[in-house]
LOZANU-838208 format. One record per residue (C-alpha): x, y, z; residue in three letters. Coordinates in steps of 0.02 Angstrom, whole numbers, plus 50000, padded with zeros to 5 digits. Layout:
<atoms>
XYZAla ...
</atoms>
This chain:
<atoms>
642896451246922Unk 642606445647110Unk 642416426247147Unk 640796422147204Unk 640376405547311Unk 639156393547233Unk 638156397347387Unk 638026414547340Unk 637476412747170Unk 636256402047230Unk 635606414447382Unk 635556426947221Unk 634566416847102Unk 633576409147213Unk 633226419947390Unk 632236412547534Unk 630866421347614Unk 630746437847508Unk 629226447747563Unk 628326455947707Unk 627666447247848Unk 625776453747912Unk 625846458148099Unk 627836456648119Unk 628606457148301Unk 629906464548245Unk 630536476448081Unk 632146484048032Unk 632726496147907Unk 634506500247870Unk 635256509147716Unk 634516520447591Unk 633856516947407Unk 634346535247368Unk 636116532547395Unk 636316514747375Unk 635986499347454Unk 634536496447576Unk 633676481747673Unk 631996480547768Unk 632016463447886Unk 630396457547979Unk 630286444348103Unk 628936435448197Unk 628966425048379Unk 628206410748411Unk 627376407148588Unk 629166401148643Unk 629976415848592Unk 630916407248451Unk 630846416048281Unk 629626407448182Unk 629736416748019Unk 630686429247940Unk 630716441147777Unk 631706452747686Unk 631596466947551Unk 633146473847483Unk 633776484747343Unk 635586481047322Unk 636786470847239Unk 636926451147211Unk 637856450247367Unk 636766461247465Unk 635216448847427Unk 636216434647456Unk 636766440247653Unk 635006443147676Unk 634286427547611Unk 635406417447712Unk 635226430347864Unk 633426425847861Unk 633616406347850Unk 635006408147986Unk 634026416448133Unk 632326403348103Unk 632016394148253Unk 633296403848358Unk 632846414948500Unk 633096433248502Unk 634706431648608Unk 635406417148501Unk 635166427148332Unk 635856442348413Unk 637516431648413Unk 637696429548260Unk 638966441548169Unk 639156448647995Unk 640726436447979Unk 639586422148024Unk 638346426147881Unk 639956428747769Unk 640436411647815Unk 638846401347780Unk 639056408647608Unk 640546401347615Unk 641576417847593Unk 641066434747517Unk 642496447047413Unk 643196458347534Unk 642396472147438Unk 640856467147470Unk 640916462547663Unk 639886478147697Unk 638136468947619Unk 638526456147779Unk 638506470547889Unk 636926479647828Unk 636146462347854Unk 636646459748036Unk 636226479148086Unk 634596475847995Unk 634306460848127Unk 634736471948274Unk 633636487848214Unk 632186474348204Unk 632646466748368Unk 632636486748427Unk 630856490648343Unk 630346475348446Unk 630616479148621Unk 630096496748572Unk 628206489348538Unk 628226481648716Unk 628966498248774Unk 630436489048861Unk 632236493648859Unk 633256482048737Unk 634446468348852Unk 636326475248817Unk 636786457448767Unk 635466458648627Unk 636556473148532Unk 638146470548444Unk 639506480648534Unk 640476484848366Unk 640206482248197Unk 641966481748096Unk 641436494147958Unk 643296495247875Unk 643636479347823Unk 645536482147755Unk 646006487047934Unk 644736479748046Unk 644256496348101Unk 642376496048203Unk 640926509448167Unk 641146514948365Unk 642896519948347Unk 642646530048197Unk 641216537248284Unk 642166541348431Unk 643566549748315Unk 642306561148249Unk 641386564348394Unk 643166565648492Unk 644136576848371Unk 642666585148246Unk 642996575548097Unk 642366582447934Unk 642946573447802Unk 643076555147768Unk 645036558947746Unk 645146565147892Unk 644306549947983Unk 645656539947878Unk 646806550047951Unk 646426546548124Unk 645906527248110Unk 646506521247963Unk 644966516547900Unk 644676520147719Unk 646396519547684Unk 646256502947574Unk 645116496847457Unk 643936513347491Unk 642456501647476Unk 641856509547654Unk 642196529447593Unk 640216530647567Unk 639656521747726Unk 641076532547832Unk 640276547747728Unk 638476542247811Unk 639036540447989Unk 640036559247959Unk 638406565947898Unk 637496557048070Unk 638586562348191Unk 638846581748137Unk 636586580148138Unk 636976576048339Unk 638306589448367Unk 637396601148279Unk 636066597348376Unk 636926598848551Unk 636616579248576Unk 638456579448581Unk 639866587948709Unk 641186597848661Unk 642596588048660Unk 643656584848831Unk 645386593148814Unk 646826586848925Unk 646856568748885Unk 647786569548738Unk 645906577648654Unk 646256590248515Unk 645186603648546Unk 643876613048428Unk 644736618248272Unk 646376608248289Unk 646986593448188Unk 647956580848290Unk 649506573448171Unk 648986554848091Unk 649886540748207Unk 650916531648143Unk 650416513448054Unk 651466504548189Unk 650616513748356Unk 649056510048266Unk 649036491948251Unk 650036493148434Unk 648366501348489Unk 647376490848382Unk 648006473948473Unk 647706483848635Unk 645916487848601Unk 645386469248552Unk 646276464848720Unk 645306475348821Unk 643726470848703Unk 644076453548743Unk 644256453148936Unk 642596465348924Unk 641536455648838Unk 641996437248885Unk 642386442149088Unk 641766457949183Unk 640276460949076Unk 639556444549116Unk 639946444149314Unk 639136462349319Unk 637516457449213Unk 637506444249360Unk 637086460449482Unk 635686467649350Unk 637326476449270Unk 638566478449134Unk 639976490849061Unk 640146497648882Unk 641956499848821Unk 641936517948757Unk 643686519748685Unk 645416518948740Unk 646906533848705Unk 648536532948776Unk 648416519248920Unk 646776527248974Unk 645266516148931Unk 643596524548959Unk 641956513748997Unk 640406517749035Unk 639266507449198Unk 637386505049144Unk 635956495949243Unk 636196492449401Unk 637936498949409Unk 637806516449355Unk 636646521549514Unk 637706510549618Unk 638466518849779Unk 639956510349745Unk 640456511349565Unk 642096519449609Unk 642526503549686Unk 641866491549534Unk 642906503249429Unk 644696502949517Unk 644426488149615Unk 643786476849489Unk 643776482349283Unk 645486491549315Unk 646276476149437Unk 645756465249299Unk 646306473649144Unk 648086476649210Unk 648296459649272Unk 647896452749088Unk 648236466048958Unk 649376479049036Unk 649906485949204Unk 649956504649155Unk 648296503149110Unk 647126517849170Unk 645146513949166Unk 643916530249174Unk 642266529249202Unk 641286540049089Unk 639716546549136Unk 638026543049053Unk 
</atoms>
């Protein structure tokens, strides 16, 4: 039996701001009611651009309408970039801890909030600021392991199975709470590559190519790499992404393999003249003077 919080129970029996809104700014939908759980969240802006309201519909679990009763009390008042900070272990927290096992109702709640956020600058047919979307959600909780890097594994080596994603990540190799939701990003991402919205992988760069199966790493160069990663996350996130977005810029960390850590320049830096230059001369000269000096940064192209 897990060990709720009294805030929980309370979010359960009692859940704030159930409903629809009429003439929303904003709606998101995440998950699936034929497979499990599901969540729709609505918002609405007042003439300051502060969230006024907010509403939820969910079919899920006690936990799941718990996270998104509190979700929706959490983001009132806030602006679109302050809600946009807040992360699935903050919503966690406020309910003053969820079971491990059931971490994953957090997350649907928090890429419910950016899939409204999305649906919003959709209606004013604007592109959605890059500090508006969560980089990475963690989707294996047991090993920390983020939906991007188990999409990149699949995209990078054809994945099929969720054992082979464990294979090459790690995650779903613990509780196996996450098996379904790895299952539903497997099924996504072989839609795309089916669909030629994908390359072929690169070969060369350590890449297994079409039809091979690269050996597991070990558990020790993982959480090496691991420690690497949130590094290079780190010095992303909290330094060169915010002097570029100064310039009508930014970077997006792609994913890093053997001292090579591949990024990609949007806005203003992509069509700069001089990218080459922010790349070698700046991201790399920074990375290797705080994380590692045989790091290797590669731009990736859009």
């Amino acid at each position: 039996m897990w060990d709720y919080s009294d805030k929980v129970f309370d979010h359960f029996m009692n859940p704030r701001n159930v409903g629809v809104l009429e003439n929303p700014d904003g709606v998101g939908e995440v998950g699936s009611m034929a497979c499990g759980d599901a969540l729709r969240l609505s918002f609405k802006l007042d003439e300051d651009g502060r969230i006024a309201d907010a509403k939820f519909q969910t079919f899920g679990c006690g936990s799941a309408i718990a996270s998104s009763s509190v979700l929706t009390e959490m983001i009132k008042g806030k602006t679109l970039a302050e809600a946009a900070r807040i992360t699935n272990e903050d919503i966690a927290t406020e309910l003053d801890g969820l079971p491990r096992e059931k971490m994953h109702c957090s997350v649907m709640g928090r890429e419910a909030l950016e899939a409204a956020m999305i649906d919003h600058f959709k209606r004013l047919g604007r592109e959605v600021p890059c500090d508006l979307l969560q980089q990475s959600t963690v989707l294996c909780h047991c090993f920390q392991v983020t939906k991007d890097t188990i999409k990149d594994a699949i995209f990078n080596h054809r994945l099929e199975t969720v054992e082979d994603v464990t294979n090459f990540t790690k995650a779903g190799g613990g509780c196996g709470e996450c098996h379904h939701d790895i299952g539903d990003l497997l099924r996504d991402c072989w839609d795309r590559i089916e669909n030629g919205d994908v390359p072929a992988p690169a070969t060369g760069d350590g890449l297994v190519q079409l039809g091979e199966m690269a050996p597991a790493p070990t558990v020790a160069h993982q959480a090496a790499d691991q420690d690497v990663v949130a590094q290079i996350q780190e010095m992303l996130d909290n330094e060169i992404s915010v002097a570029l977005r100064n310039d009508g810029g930014d970077i997006e960390f792609v994913r890093y393999e053997a001292g090579r850590v591949y990024v990609r320049l949007t806005g203003n830096c992509a069509a700069c003249r001089k990218s080459d230059t922010t790349i070698k001369g700046y991201v790399e000269a920074r990375l290797r003077e705080f994380v590692s000096e045989e790091l290797q940064v590669i731009e990736v192209e859009q």
